[in-house]
N, C-alpha and C positions, 0 to 999 in steps of 0.2 A: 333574327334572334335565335339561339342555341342554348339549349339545358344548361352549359357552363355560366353563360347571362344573365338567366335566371336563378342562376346561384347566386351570383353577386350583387344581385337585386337583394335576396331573402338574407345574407350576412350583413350587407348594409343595413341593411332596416333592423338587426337583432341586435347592431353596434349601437345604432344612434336610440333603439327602448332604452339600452343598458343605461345609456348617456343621461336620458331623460328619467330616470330613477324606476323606469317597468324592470320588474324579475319574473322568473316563476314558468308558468307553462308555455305562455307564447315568447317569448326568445326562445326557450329550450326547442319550440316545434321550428320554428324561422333555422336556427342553425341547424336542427335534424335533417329539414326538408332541404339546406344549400350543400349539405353533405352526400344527400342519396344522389341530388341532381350532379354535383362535382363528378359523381364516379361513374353516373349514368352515360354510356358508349354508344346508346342507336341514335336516331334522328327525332328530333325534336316534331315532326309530324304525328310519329309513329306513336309517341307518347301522348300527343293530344287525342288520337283517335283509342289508344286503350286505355286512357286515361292516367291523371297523375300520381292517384291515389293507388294504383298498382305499385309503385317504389312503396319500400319499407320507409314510414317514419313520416310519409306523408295522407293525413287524414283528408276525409269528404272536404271539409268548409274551406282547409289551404289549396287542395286541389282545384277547387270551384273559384277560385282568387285566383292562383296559376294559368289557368284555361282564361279566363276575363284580361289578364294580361299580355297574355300572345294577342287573341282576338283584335283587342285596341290599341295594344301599342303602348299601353300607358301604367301605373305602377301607383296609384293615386295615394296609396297608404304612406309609400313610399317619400313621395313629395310631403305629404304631409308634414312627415318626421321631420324633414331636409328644412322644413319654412320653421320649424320647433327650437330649431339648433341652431345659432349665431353662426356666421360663418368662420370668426377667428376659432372657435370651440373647434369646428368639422377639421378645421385646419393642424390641429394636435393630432390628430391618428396619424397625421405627417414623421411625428417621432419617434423616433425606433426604442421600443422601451413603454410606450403607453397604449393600453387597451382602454376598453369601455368604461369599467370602471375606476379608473384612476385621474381620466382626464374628465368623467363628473365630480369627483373630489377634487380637483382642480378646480372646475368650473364654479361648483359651490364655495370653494375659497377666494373667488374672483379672480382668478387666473383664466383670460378666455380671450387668449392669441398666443401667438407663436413669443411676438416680445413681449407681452407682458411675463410667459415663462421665464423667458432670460431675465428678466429684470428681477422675477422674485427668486428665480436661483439665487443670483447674486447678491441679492439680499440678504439669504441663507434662510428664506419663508418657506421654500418647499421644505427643506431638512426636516424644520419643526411641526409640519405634518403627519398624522398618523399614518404609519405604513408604508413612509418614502426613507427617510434618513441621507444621512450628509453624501455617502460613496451613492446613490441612486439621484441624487440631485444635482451631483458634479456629471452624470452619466447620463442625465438631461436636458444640462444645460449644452453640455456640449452636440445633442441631437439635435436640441432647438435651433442650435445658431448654422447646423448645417442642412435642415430644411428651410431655414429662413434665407439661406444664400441659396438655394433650390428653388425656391417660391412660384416663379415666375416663367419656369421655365416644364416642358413634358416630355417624354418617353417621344422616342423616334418613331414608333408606329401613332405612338398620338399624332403626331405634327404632321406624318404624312397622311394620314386620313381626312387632318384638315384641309391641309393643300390639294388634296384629292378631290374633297366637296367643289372648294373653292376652282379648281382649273373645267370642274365639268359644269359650274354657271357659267362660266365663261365662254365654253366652248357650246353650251346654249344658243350662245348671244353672236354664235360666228365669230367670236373674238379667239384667236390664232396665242393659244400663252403656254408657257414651262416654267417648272418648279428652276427654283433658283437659291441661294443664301445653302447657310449650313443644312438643311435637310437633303438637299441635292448633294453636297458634298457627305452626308449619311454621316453626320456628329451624332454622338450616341443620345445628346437631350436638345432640344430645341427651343428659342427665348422668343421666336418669332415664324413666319412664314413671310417668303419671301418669292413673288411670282414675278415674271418680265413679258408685257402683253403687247403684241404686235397692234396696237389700235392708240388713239386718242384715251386723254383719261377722262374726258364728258362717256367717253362707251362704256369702259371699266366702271365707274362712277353707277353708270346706271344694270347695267349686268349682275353686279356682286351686291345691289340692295341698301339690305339695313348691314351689311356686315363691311361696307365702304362709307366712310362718314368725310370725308374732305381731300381734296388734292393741294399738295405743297412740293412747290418746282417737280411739277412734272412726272413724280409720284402720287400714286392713290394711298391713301390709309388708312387703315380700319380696325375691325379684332375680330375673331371667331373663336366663340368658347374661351372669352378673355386671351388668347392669344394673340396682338399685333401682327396687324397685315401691312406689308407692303409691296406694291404693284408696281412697278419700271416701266415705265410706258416707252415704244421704241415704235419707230419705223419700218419698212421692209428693207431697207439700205443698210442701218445703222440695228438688226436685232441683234446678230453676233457680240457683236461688242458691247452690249446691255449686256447680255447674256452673260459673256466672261464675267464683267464689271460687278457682274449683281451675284455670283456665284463664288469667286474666290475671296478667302481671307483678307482683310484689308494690307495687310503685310504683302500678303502673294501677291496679291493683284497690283498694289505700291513699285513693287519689284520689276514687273514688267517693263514700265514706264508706260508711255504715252499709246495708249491702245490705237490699233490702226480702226476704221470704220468698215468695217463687212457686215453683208449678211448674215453670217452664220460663224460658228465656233472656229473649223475648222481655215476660214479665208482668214482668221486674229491669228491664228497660229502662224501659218502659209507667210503672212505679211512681217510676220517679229521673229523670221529666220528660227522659231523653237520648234520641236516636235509637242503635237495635242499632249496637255496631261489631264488625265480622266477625273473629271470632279472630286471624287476620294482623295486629286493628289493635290492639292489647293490648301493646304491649312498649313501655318507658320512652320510647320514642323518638317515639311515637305520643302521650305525652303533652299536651294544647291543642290540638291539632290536629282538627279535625272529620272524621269518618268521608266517605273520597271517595262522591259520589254514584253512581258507575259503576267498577269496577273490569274491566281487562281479563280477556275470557273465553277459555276454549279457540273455541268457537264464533265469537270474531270473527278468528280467523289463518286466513289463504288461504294462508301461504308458511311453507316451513322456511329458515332462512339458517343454514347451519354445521354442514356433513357430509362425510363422507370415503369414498371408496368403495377398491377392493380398488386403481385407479390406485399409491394411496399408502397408507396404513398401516391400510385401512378393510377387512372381509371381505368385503361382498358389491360385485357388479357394478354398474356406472351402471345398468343396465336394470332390476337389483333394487330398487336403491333409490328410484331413479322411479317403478316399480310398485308401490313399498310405499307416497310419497308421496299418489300416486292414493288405494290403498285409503282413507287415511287419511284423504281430504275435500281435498288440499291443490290449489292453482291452479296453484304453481312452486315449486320447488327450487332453491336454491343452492350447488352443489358448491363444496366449495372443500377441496382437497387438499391435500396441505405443499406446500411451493415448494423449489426444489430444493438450500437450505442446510442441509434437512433433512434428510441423508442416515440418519438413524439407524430414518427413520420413514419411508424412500421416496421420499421429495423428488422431486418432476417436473422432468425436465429438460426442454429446448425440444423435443426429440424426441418425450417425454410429452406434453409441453403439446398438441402440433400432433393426437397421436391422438387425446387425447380431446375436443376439440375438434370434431373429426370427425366421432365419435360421437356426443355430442352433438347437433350438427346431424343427423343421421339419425335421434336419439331424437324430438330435435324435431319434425322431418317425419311420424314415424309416431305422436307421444301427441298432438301438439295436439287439443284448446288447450292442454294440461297444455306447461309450460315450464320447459325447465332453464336458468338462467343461468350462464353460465361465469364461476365464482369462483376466487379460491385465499386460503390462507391462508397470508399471506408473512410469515415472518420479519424482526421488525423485528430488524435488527444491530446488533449492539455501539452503530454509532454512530448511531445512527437512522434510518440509510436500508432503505427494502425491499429487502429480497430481487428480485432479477431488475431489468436494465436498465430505463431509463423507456419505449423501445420496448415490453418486451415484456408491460407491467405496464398501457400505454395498449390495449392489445387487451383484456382481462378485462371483462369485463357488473361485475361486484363486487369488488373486494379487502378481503380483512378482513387487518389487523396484530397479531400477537402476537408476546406476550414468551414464549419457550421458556428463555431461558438469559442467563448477566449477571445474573442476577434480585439479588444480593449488592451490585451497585453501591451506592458514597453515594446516598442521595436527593436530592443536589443533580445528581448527575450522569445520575439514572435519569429526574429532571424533563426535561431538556434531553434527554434519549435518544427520550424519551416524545412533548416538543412539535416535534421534526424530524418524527417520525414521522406525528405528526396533520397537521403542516404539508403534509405532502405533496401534491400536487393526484390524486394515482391511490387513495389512502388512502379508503375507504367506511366501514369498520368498524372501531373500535379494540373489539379480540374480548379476552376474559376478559383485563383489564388488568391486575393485579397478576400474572397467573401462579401466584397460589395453587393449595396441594391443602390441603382443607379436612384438620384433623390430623395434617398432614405437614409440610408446608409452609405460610411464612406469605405467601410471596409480594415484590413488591417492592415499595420504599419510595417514595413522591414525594411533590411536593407535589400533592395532586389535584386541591384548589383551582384551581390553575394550569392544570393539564392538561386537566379538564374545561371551563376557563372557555376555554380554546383552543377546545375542541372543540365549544361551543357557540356559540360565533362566526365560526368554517367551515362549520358543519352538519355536522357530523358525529356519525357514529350510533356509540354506544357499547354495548357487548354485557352484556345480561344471561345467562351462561355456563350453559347449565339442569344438564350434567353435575352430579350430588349428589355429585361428589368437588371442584368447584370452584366452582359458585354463585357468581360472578365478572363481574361489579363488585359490590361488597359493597352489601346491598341499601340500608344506611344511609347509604351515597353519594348510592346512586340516591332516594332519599326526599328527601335535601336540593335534588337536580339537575331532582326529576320537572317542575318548569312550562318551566324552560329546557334539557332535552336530548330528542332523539329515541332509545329504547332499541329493540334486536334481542334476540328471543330466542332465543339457538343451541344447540339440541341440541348441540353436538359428536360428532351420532350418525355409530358406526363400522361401525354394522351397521342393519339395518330396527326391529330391538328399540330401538336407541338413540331413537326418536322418542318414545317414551313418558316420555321426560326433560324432554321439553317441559314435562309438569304441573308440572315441580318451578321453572323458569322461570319462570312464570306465578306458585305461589305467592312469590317473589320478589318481580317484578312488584308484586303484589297489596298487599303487606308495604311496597315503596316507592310506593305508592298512585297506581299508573300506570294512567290512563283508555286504550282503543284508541287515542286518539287522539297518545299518544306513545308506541306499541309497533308500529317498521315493517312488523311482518312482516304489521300488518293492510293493509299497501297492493297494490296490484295492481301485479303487476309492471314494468311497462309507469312505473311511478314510481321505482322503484329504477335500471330505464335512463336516465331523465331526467337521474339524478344525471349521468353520466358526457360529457352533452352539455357541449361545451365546453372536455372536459379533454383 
């Protein structure tokens, strides 16, 4: 457990009072206390021993709750709320557009699931609701019907976390098993888990418990945290070819033909005259296409581009986060904090800008050779232009551009929003482009064709978004774009933990079959200033 989880405990529980009609001091203290813990940078040890009550905004009686919660493990108030709240009801903070208080106005309307929303959209009953109206109910419905085709399915660290449980009962049990289906092939959301165990399914059967309920032909099935399980049962002769079998796309694997019987992956290949293709290269889209010779590695990045530090809506300090970059192997870092239209998220004003600048240049002085370049991450507006004057956007080492908001525009109009923006001569990064949240949000509409083909004949670097809530540019863009675009891979990390999102970039990356040699962040810094000569 970590101060960040315990944050998400105390915002949960302040969502579902609101839900249940509590206002007033305790919500106000639940989100004070998931605020200080959010920003909070040391170790969650550290703070039990000086206590919780030492953060601003957190009192004796929540501290004494907080401290009861590490201790056991357990969160009981919490549950409490969770067994209060119907499950279809919990299931609306699903859509992008309802907080606390709206989807109890819902609830109290008898709106309390994902379709009974759609259904009363279409009714036109939300409309006639106080405080919604007809353009927020058209912007509803269409959220509902695309968490409701999300439902069933979670975030790629969720599913390997499951698969993760799930392979070390196993390996309990001396039972010999690997992860298999889309999560092995690293699809950005998961409908299932899908393991292939070198054993009998009476082993498997009894190994995995309550979370394996029956065998049918020779597979186990089951669920974990409502996720379906299935287990490939194989032999020592015949696991290869499970393995393949249970691993690539039905299409890909269709395509093969008649799989030969190996042990192992590499005798299915040896035997079908093809060269291996690396799990990543297995999905319909990868079909004719030849496995790339070199795929980008962790080991070839010297730099992070696309991180926020406590300036603007990130926890820890520029010095922590340089220090953490260090640990990490890195050469330079890319700050780049909201710009100042971002008020909701701390946005830098000029007075901001000039401090940390500052510091900067002092960090500078004291880590070289390690380098921070001064970035920010500016608000492309409404109409396409950055955030902040051309003055003050020509001083920055990096600018990356993102879409926060507008995201709803036509696609004719979010095209034309999109090529101002790349047009721009201060413009370096067009950073997670659609603005997607992977099962929340779908993000914005254009033509990308257009926007990308812009952007490949400026040179401009377009971002592969490593956060696993937005993996952004979608990687089958980047697949089509990999010989004509240069990609960045940004953490979006808020904290020193956020760096470890990189992997999930990378397999991105990897999935749009990107050599080092068009991922910037393998370059040395000293090239990314190049860009700005000139402008």
């Amino acid at each position: 457990m970590t101060p960040k989880d315990l944050a998400r405990m105390l915002a949960e529980a302040a969502d579902l009072m609101e839900v249940l009609g509590e206002t007033g001091f305790r919500v106000n203290a639940y989100r004070k206390a998931a605020r200080a813990l959010e920003r909070y940078e040391g170790e969650l040890p550290e703070l039990m021993a000086a206590g919780f009550d030492r953060l601003p905004g957190i009192g004796k009686g929540l501290a004494g709750a907080l401290a009861e919660i590490v201790e056991t493990g357990e969160f009981g108030y919490l549950e409490e709320l969770r067994g209060q709240v119907p499950p279809g009801v919990a299931e609306l903070f699903m859509v992008q557009g309802l907080g606390p208080k709206r989807i109890r106005a819902l609830w109290q309307a008898g709106i309390d699931s994902l379709e009974e929303l759609v259904r009363a959209a279409e009714e036109g009953r939300v409309a006639a609701m106080p405080g919604f109206g007809k353009k927020t109910q058209q912007a509803l419905a269409e959220a509902a019907r695309f968490a409701l085709a999300n439902l069933r399915r979670v975030h790629l660290p969720v599913g390997l976390e499951a698969a993760r449980l799930l392979l070390a009962d196993l390996e309990a049990a001396g039972i010999h098993a690997a992860l298999a289906g889309s999560l092995r092939r690293r699809l950005e959301t998961a409908g299932n888990v899908d393991l292939v165990a070198r054993a009998a399914p009476e082993a498997v059967l009894a190994a995995l418990g309550e979370h394996a309920s029956e065998v049918r032909g020779g597979v186990v099935h089951g669920r974990l945290e409502g996720l379906p399980l299935r287990v490939f049962c194989a032999t020592e002769r015949d696991f290869g070819t499970a393995l393949v079998r249970a691993t690539g796309s039905e299409s890909w694997v269709r395509a093969l033909g008649e799989l030969p019987v190996a042990p192992d992956e590499a005798g299915v290949f040896a035997a079908l005259g093809r060269p291996p293709a690396p799990p990543c290269w297995r999905e319909p889209e990868h079909l004719g296409l030849a496995p790339p010779a070199r795929l980008v590695e962790r080991r070839d990045l010297v730099g992070l581009v696309h991180l926020h530090t406590a300036y603007s809506d990130g926890s820890a300090s520029l010095r922590t986060m340089a220090e953490a970059a260090i640990a990490e192997g890195y050469a330079y870092m890319v700050v780049s904090d909201h710009s100042q239209t971002a008020a909701y998220a701390g946005g830098l004003t000029l007075e901001d800008l000039e401090r940390q600048w500052a510091e900067i240049d002092a960090l500078n002085a004291e880590l070289a050779p390690f380098r921070i370049l001064k970035g920010i991450e500016s608000d492309i507006l409404p109409d396409g232009s950055l955030d902040y004057p051309d003055e003050v956007l020509a001083r920055f080492d990096v600018v990356l551009g993102s879409l926060h908001s507008h995201l709803h525009l036509s696609p004719e109009e979010q095209t034309e929003r999109l090529l101002r923006a790349v047009e721009s001569p201060y413009l370096t990064v067009l950073a997670h482009p659609s603005g997607r949240l992977l099962l929340r949000r779908k993000g914005a509409e254009a033509d990308w064709e257009r926007v990308l083909a812009r952007a490949a004949e400026l040179g401009k670097i377009v971002e592969i978004n490593a956060n696993p809530w937005r993996l952004d540019l979608d990687w089958r863009l980047a697949l089509a774009w990999r010989e004509r675009l240069v990609f960045s891979i940004g953490p979006d990390a808020h904290a020193p933990e956020g760096y470890a999102d990189v992997a999930y970039g990378l397999w991105m990356a990897q999935k749009a079959g990107l050599g080092p040699e068009r991922v910037a962040n393998t370059w040395p810094a000293e090239r990314w200033l190049a860009l700005r000569e000139g402008v």
